[in-house]
C-alpha positions, 0 to 999 in steps of 0.5 A: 500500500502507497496511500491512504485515503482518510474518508472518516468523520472529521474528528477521526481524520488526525489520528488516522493521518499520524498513524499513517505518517508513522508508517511512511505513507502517503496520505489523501484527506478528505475535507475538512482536513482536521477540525482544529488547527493545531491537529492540521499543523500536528499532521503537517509536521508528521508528514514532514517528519516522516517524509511523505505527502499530505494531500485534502480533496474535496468530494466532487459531484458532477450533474450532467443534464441531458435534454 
């Protein structure tokens, strides 16, 4: 496994990003990427740490209307 990809409740996304930094994996996070931000910056040092990735996505949904 090279990423994780962190679709959890928000309160559940900086213990999951700190274990996976610990593991040496690359993390994907949904947004909000944490609740507060002093989880953001421990998640960020983590990453840097560790030397890997943090990335925040957002869910996208696309509508196509047809006629």
């Amino acid at each position: 496994m090279d990423v994780v990809s962190i679709c959890t409740p928000h309160n559940l996304h900086c213990p999951i990003a700190l274990e996976a930094a610990a593991d040496k994996k690359h993390t994907l996070c949904e947004k909000p990427i944490a609740i507060t931000v002093a989880d953001v910056t421990r998640m960020i040092d983590a990453a840097e740490t560790n030397g890997v990735k943090l990335g925040s996505s957002k869910a996208f949904i696309r509508w196509i209307l047809s006629k």
